[in-house]
C-alpha positions in Angstrom: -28.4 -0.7 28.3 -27.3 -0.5 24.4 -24.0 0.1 24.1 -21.5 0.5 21.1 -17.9 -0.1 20.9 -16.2 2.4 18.3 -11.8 1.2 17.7 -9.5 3.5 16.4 -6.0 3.1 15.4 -3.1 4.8 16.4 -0.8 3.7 13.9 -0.4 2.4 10.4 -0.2 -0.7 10.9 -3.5 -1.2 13.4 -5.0 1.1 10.6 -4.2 -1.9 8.3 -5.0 -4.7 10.0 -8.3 -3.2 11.3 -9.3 -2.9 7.6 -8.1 -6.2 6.9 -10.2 -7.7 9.2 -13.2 -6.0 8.1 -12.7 -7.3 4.3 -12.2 -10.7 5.7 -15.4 -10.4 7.8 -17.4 -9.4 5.0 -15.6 -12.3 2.9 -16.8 -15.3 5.2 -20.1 -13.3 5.4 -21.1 -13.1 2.1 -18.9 -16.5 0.6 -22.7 -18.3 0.5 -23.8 -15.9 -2.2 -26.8 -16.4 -4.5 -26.4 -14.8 -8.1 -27.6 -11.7 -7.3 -25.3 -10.6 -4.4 -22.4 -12.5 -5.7 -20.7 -9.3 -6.1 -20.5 -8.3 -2.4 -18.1 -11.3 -2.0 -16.2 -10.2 -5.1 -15.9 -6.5 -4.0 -14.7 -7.5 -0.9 -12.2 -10.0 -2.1 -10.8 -7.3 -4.3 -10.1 -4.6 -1.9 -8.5 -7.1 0.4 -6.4 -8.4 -2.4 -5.2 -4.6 -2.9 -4.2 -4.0 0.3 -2.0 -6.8 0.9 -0.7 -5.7 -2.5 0.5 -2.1 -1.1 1.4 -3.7 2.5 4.0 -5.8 4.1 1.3 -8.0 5.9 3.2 -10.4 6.0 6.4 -9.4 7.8 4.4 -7.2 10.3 2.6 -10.4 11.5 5.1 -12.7 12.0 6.9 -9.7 13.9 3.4 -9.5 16.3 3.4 -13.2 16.5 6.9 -13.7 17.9 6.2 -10.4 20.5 3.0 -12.5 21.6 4.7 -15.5 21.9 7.3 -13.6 24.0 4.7 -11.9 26.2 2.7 -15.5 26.9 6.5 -17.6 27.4 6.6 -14.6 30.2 3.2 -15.1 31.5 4.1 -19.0 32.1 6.1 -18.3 34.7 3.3 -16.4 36.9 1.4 -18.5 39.5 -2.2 -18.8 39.2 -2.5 -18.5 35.7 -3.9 -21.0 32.6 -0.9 -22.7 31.6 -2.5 -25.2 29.4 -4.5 -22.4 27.4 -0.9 -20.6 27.0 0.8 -23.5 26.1 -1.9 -23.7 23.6 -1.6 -20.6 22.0 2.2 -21.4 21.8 1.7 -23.9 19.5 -1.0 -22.7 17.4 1.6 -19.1 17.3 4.6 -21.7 16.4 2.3 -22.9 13.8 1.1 -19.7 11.8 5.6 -19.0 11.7 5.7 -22.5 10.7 3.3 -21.6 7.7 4.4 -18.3 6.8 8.0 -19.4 6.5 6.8 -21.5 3.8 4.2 -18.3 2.0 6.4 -16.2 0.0 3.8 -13.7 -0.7 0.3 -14.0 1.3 -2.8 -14.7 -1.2 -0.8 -15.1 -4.5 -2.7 -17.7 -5.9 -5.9 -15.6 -5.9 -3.4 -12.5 -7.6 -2.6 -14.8 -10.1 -5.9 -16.7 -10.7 -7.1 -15.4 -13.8 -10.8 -15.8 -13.0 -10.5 -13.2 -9.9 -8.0 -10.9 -12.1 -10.6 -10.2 -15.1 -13.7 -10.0 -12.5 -11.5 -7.2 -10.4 -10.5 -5.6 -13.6 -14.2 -4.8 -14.1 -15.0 -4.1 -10.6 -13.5 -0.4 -11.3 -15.5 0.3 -14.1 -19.6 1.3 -13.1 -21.6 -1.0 -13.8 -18.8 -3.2 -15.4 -19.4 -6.3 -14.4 -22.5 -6.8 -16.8 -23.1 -9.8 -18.4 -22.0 -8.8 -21.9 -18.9 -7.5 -19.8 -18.2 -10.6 -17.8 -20.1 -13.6 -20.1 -17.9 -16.5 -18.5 -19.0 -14.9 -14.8 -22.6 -15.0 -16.1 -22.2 -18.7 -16.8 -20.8 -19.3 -14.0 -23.6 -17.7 -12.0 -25.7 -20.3 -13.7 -23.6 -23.3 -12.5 -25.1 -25.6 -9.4 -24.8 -24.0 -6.1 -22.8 -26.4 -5.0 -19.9 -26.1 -8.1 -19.6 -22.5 -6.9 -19.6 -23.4 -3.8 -16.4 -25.5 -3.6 -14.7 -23.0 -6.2 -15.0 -20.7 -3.4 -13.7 -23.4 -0.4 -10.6 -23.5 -2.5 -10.4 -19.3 -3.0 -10.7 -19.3 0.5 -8.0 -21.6 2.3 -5.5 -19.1 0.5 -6.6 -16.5 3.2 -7.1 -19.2 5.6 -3.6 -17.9 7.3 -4.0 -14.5 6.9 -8.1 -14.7 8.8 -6.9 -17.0 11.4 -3.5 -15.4 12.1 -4.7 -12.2 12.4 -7.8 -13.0 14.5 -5.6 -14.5 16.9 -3.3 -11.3 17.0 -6.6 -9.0 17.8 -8.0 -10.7 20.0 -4.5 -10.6 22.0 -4.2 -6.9 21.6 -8.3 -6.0 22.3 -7.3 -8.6 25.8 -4.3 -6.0 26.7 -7.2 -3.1 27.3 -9.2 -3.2 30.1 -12.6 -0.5 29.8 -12.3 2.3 32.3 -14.7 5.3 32.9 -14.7 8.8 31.8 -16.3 11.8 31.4 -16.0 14.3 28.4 -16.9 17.5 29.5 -17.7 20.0 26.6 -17.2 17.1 24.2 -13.7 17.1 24.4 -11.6 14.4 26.2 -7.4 14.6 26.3 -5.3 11.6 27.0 -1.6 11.6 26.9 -0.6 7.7 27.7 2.3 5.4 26.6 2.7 3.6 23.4 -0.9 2.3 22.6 -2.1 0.6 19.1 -5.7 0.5 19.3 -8.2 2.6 21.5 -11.9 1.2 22.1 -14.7 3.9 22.9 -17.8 2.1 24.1 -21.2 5.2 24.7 -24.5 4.4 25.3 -26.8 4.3 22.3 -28.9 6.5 23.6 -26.6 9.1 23.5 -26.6 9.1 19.5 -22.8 10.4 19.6 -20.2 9.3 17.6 -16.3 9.9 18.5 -13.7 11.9 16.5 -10.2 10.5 17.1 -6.8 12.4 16.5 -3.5 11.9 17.2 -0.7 9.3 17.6 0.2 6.4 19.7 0.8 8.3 23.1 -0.9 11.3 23.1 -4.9 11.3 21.6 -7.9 13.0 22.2 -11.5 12.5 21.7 -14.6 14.9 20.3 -18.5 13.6 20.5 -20.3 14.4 17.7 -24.1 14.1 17.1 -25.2 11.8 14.6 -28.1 14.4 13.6 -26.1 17.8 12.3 -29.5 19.7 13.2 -29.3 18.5 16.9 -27.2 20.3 19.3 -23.6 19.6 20.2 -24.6 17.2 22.3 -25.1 17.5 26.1 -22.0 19.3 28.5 -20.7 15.8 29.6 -21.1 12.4 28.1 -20.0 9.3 30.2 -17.6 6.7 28.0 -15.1 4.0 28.8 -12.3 3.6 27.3 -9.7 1.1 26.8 -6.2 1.1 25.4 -4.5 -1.5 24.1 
């Protein structure tokens, strides 16, 4: 069976990171551009750069870090459990503090890189990123493959922190959720539940619904929608699971 996991946030800061993390996949997706999609790694790079602009990132990290690293020193002291792949963690958590002690301000170098800065300026403009518009991003287009190519290693080990960092943190928080059944009868489902970041909503394909999420971290509820508008409101129950983390 097809499934499809759908995560919504229940707070700012999931909100955030979840977009973060989606800018940063598209990043290391499209960072082996040819010239005519080198755009979709510069769109990407822009947005990301924006948000971190308008967000503490950096503080809210190192705050999730040392909880984590609080939560697995606790975890040590249970029998039965992986102590080598906690003490692991440990290190590689006592490492990312290590680094952002010493990162004022997380991707600066790419805010100040004057290359990036007139490329983004453009971005916002349609179609402004023309070659009469951007002529020394033309040339550059032209340049060997592999020129580009290690301009781009270098852009990227500025978010090297931030992508590994907050990887690390998700995967933590999606662990903390375990996928339990429901069923949503008249495509409405309720839930009040204590403090909760992130909720995961995984249907069946087949089903064609997609969820409607509202409300904060300990009360939420849930509304299937059809993908098709001319369908009906879907069928009296739909079976989901659910996880909360």
């Amino acid at each position: 069976m097809n499934d499809i996991i759908f995560e919504h946030p229940l707070n700012e800061k999931m909100r955030t990171w979840l977009r973060l993390e989606f800018l940063l996949n598209q990043i290391n997706k499209h960072c082996h551009f040819q010239e005519d999609d080198a755009l979709l790694f510069f769109h990407a790079l822009s947005e990301l750069l924006e948000i971190i602009e308008r967000s503490d990132i950096r503080s809210d990290l190192i705050k999730e870090i040392e909880s984590q690293k609080q939560k697995l020193t606790v975890w040590l002291n249970v029998d039965g459990v992986d102590k080598e792949l906690i003490n692991g963690l440990l290190i590689k958590f006592d490492s990312y503090l290590t680094q952002f002690n010493a990162t004022i301000r997380l991707g600066q170098a790419l805010k100040d890189d004057r290359f990036i800065t007139s490329i983004r300026q453009r971005l916002m403009i349609p179609g402004g990123c023309c070659s009469f518009d951007l002529p020394f991003f033309y040339l550059w287009l032209k340049l060997p493959v592999e020129s580009r190519a290690q301009q781009v290693q270098k852009w990227l080990k500025h978010l090297s922190l931030l992508d590994e960092s907050l990887s690390s943190c998700m995967q933590l928080i999606r662990q903390l959720g375990e996928f339990k059944k429901f069923i949503c009868t008249n495509n409405f489902f309720q839930e009040t539940n204590g403090e909760i970041n992130l909720i995961r909503i995984r249907v069946s394909l087949d089903k064609k619904v997609y969820p409607q999420v509202s409300g904060h971290m300990s009360r939420y509820s849930v509304r299937f929608l059809p993908l098709e508008t001319c369908e009906n409101s879907t069928t009296d129950t739909i079976e989901f699971e659910l996880a909360c983390c």
